[in-house]
C-alpha positions in Angstrom: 18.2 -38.2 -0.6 19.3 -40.8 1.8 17.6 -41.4 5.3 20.5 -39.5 7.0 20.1 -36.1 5.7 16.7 -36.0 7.2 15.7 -35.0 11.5 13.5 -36.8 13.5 10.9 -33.8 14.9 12.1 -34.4 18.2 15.7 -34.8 17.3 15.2 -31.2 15.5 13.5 -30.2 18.1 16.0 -31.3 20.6 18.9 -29.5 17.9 16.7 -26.2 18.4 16.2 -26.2 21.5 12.5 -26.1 21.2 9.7 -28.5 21.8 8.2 -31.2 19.0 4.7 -29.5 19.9 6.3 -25.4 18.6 7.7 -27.7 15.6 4.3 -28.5 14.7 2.9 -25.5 15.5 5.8 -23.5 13.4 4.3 -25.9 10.2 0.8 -24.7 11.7 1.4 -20.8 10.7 3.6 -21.5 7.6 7.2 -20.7 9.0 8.1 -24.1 8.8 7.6 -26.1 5.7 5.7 -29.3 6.2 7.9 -32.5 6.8 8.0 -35.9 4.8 6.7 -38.9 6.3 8.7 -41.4 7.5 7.8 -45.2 7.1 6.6 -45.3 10.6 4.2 -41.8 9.9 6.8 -39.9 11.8 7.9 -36.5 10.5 11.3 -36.0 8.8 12.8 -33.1 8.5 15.8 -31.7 6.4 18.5 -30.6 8.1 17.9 -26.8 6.7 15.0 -27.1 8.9 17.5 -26.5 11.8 18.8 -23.0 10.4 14.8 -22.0 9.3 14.3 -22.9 13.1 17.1 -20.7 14.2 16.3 -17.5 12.2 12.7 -18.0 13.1 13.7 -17.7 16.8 16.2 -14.8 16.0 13.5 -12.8 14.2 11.2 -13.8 17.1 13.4 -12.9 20.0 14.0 -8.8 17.9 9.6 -8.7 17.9 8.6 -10.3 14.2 5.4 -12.0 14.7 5.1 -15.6 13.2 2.3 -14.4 10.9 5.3 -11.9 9.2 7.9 -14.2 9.3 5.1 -16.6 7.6 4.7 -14.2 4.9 8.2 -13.3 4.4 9.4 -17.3 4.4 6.6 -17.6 1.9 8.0 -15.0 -0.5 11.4 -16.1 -0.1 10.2 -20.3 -0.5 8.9 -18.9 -3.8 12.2 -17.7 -5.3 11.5 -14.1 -4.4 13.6 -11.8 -1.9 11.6 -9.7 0.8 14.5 -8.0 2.0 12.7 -4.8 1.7 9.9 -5.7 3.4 11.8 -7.3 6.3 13.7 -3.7 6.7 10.3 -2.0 6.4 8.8 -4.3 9.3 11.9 -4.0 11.2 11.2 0.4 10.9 8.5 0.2 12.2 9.0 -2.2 15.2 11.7 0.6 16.1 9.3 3.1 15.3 7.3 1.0 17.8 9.2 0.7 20.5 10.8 4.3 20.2 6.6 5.4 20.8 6.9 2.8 24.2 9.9 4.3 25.6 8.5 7.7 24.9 5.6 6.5 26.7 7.3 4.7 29.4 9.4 7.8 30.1 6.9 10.1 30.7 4.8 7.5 32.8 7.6 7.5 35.1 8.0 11.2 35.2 4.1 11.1 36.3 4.6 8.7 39.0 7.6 10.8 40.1 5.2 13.6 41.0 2.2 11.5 41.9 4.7 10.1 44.5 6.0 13.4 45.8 2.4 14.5 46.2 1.8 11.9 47.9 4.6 12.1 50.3 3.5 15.9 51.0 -0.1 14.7 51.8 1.5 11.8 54.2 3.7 14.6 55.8 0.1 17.0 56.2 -1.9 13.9 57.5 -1.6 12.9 61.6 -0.9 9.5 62.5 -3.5 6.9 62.1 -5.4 9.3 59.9 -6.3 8.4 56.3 -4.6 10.0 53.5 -6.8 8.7 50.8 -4.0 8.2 48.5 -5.9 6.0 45.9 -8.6 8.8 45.8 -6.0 11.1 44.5 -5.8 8.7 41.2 -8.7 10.4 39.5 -7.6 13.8 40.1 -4.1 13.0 38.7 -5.3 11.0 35.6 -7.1 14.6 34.6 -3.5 16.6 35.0 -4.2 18.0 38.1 -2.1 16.9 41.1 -2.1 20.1 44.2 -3.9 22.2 41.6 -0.9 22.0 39.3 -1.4 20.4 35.8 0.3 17.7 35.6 0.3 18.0 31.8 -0.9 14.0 30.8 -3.2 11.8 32.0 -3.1 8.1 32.3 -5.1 6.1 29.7 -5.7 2.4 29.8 -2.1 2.3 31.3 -0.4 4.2 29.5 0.7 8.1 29.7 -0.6 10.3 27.2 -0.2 13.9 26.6 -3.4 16.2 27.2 -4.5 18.5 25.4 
């Protein structure tokens, strides 16, 4: 192969649109294969190292972890074909994020009524009074907001159903 058909790191990084320090760290956790040495000890990549850089980013930007795409890139580097185990990680990020929205969706339906009860106790409370809204927290986090369940309870920031 002639000089040419090799990238500088921070030409390819430049072609990626990424930095010469996430190049090196991409050859760190095995998603990018280590480069040849130039004459001058600089690293040389192959111009498919531009497209490994953009499918990495791809797979990053839709929630693959490095580690995964490390494993995958390592199956596929060694003349096998993950595809079903891409898929299956891809399941269960949806799977994932399905649980988060679920989760999100009922936090805001908890805040909803947390913040009508708390516009009924501002309405009940005379000017310059305290309303002790933060001291209702406790109370809510058990399901109980005016006596009513609430039916979840906050847990390390998240909604979860009671029981």
């Amino acid at each position: 192969m002639e000089e040419t058909e090799f990238l500088a790191s921070g030409e390819l990084a430049k072609l990626a649109g990424i930095s010469a320090d996430t190049l090196r760290h991409y050859e760190r956790v095995g998603v990018l294969a280590r480069p040849r040495r130039g004459a001058n000890n600089y690293r040389l990549y192959p111009r498919s190292a531009l497209d490994r850089v953009r499918v990495v980013r791809h797979a990053l930007s839709v929630g693959f972890s490095l580690a995964e795409l490390a494993k995958v890139f390592r199956v596929r580097d060694q003349g096998g074909a993950p595809c079903r185990q891409v898929k299956a990680l891809l399941e269960e990020k949806l799977g994932s994020l399905s649980r988060e929205i679920e989760n999100l969706q009922t936090l805001r339906t908890q805040l909803r009524t947390l913040l009508s009860d708390w516009h009924k106790r501002l309405e009940e409370t005379p000017p310059g009074h305290a309303a002790r809204l933060l001291e209702t927290l406790p109370a809510f986090r058990k399901g109980k907001v005016n006596g009513n369940s609430a039916g979840h309870r906050f847990r390390g920031g998240r909604a979860k159903r009671s029981g």
